[in-house]
Phi, psi and omega in degrees: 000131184262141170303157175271007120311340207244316186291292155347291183321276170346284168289359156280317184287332155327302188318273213278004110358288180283344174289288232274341198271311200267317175294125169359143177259015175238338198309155171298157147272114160009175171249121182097042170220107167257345177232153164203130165212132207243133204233122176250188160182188155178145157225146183245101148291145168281331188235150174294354154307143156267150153350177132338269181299004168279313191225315205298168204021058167242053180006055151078354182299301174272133209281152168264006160325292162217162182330299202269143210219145124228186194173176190193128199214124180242145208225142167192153193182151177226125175279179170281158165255128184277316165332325170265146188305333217217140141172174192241137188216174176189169196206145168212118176228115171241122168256083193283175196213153164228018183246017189208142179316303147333090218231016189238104164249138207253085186279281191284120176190081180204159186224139184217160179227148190235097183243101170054249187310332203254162173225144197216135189207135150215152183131230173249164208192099182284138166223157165256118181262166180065202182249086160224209148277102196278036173275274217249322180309173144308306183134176171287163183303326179234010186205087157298186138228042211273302174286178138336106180324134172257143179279115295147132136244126184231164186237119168239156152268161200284092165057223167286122180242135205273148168254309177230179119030270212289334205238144153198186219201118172238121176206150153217182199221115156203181217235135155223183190246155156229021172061206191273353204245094176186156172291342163259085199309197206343078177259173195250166177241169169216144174210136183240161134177151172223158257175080188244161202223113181243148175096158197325160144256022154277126187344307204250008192197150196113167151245134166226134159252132206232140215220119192198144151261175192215106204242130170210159192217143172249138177200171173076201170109157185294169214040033175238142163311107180217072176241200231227325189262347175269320172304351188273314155335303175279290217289322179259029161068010171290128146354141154242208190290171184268152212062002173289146188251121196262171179191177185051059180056052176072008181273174204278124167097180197248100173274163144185206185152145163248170184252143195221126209214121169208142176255147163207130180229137198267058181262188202274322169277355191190135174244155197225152174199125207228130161199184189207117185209151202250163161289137167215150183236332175204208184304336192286319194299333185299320181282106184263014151314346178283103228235104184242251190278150180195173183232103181237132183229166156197150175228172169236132178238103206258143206268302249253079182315341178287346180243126215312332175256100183276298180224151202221115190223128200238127159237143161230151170207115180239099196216060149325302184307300186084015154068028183266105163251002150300185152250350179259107165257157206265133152309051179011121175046047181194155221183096212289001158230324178266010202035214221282202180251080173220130170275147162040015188088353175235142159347172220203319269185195177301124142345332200270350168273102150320149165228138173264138199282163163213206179281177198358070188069023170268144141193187211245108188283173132268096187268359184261100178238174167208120201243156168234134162230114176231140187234136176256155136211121195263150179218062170334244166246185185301328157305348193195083212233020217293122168237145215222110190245154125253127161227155160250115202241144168210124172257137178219054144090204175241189178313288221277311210248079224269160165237143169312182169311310197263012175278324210282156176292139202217163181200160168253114159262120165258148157204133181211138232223103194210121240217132180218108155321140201224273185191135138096037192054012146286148195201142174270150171221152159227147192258136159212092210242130182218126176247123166247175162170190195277297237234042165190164209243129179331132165219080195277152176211156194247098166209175180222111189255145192238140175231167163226142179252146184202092177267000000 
């Protein structure tokens, strides 16, 4: 007998079915619509895990439940105009599923305001954080896109805002919810970073460098102080009132965050962008001279449409160590009050760290890895544009509980991606993703998704 969530479920992927079946292959949009794109699907796994690249960075869209998936995913968004002093823009990205408990997933659901620089948003809202390639990365070390979107109010500048010539400056500020399902329920998020960019902004030419932290704290939550003077608390990293639960050297809340370094160098046919950036959970991680854990990438990004390789992208990623210039090395995305670094049950944080569930909303990461990561994206013909993920992973357990050398786990994540124009804004995409190793068994999975777009 199907729940009457199951149901829902269902008649939601008719509806929008039936949208994507019925609209024009010319139509207009409204006026306050500039996308509307209706998504259909399926992916079929051999094992109930799906691959890697089947659910990592897809902020939580593919359940991780059972083998088998379908889904219906609708997209509709209006941008900001930068030409205007004053506008509103907003975005809804929806996924029903018919394999999950889950049976609605919510990326996109936000309203936003546009004042000459500034951005002011609240709801849910998919971002890319950091100096990495956003395109190609992993994601950054502690803020992926790897869970489910958190709901957020946030105050931004519209990407790089020029201060001089020479200087310029990306920064933001928000407030999020991380809801009920935590060993602290309704705990709050705070998130920072600011971001300077020195040297021109021209496009096709130049070198720039770039320099940034990325700060973030989990606090408040019941039984916890979460008033105007304890966020003030959080934000300049102070102590808080007694019984409050303090870190990071007594500061309010569960901090954490990277230090961040990236080169870009700029030409008419190509571009190279080189960057790095380390963990820190407390004081020790602040030193980033230390040369322990780190996130080191560099891609090519080629200008030059005639060549089969449009983009190229290398990651390492190690965080063996735990930044231990101590006896205390820091336990990465975890937290001895506030737990682990989890939204909804996926990481928060690299994909490439796993957690393991435990009771009541706990879990445990494996935080000691050491990964090779690469991305391609090719370009043949119009039919056949194939982006190619590899990654190489080796887990050796976590901080506090370490695995020998000859203990540890090692796995091959494949992906190959192939996204083909069919005609009138319609388009096929097929999937093809296999995870191997010695201390796991092949597991290939299958899927094809067909959508239509109408800008």
């Amino acid at each position: 007998m199907q729940t009457p969530t199951k149901n829902i479920c269902y008649q939601s992927i008719f509806l929008l079915l039936f949208l994507i079946l019925s609209v024009p292959a010319q139509a207009a949009l409204p006026t306050g619509i500039d996308t509307l794109q209706v998504s259909t699907g399926f992916l079929f796994s051999k094992q109930t895990l799906p691959p890697f690249w089947a659910y990592a960075n897809n902020n939580g869209r593919v359940s991780t439940e059972r083998a088998s998936s379908m889904f219906t995913r609708l997209r509709i968004n209006k941008h900001a105009d930068d030409e205007k002093t004053f506008d509103w823009y907003y975005g809804v990205d929806v996924t029903a599923r018919t394999n999950s408990s889950q049976d609605l997933i919510w990326t996109d659901a936000y309203a936003a305001l546009a004042y000459k620089n500034l951005r002011l948003t609240l709801g849910r809202k998919a971002e890319t954080f950091g100096l990495v390639d956003t395109l190609l990365s992993s994601g950054s070390t502690v803020y992926s896109r790897n869970a489910p979107t958190i709901p957020k109010v946030s105050l931004a500048t519209n990407g790089y805002v020029d201060l001089t010539e020479w200087l310029a400056v990306n920064a933001y500020l928000a407030h999020g919810w991380l809801g009920e399902e935590r060993t602290i329920p309704n705990s709050l998020l705070h998130e920072k970073f600011v971001y300077l960019r020195l040297g021109e902004s021209y496009p096709d030419q130049g070198l720039n460098f770039y320099a940034g932290v990325h700060d973030l704290a989990v606090w408040g939550g019941d039984g916890q102080p979460s008033g105007l003077k304890d966020l003030l608390n959080v934000f300049l990293g102070k102590g808080g009132s007694n019984g409050a639960i303090t870190e990071q050297q007594n500061a309010l809340g569960d901090h954490r965050g990277t230090i961040e370094f990236a080169l870009q160098q700029k030409e008419s046919d190509r571009d190279f962008f080189l960057y790095v950036q380390t963990m820190f959970e407390d004081g020790s991680g602040l030193r980033f001279w230390y040369p322990g854990d780190y996130l080191l990438g560099v891609s090519m990004i080629n200008k030059n449409k005639e060549s089969h390789f449009a983009r190229i992208n290398l990651e390492l990623l190690d965080t063996r160590s735990g930044a231990i210039i101590t006896d205390y090395p820091d336990d990465y995305l975890t937290n001895g009050y506030y737990g682990a670094w989890v939204y909804k049950g996926f990481g928060i944080g690299t994909p490439f760290i796993p957690f393991v569930k435990g009771a009541d909303n706990s879990y445990s990461p494996l935080n000691r890895v050491r990964v090779i990561n690469t991305g391609v994206m090719m370009r043949f013909t119009k039919l056949v544009n194939p982006l190619v993920r590899v990654a190489y992973i080796e887990n050796y357990g976590s901080i506090g509980n370490p695995l020998p050398d000859n203990q540890k786990t090692s796995m091959v994540a494949c992906d190959l991606t192939n996204t083909t124009p069919i005609a009138h804004g319609w388009s096929l995409t097929q999937q093809l993703s296999l995870d191997a190793g010695k201390s796991i068994s092949p597991n290939p999975a299958f899927g094809l998704t067909i959508t239509k777009t109408i800008e």
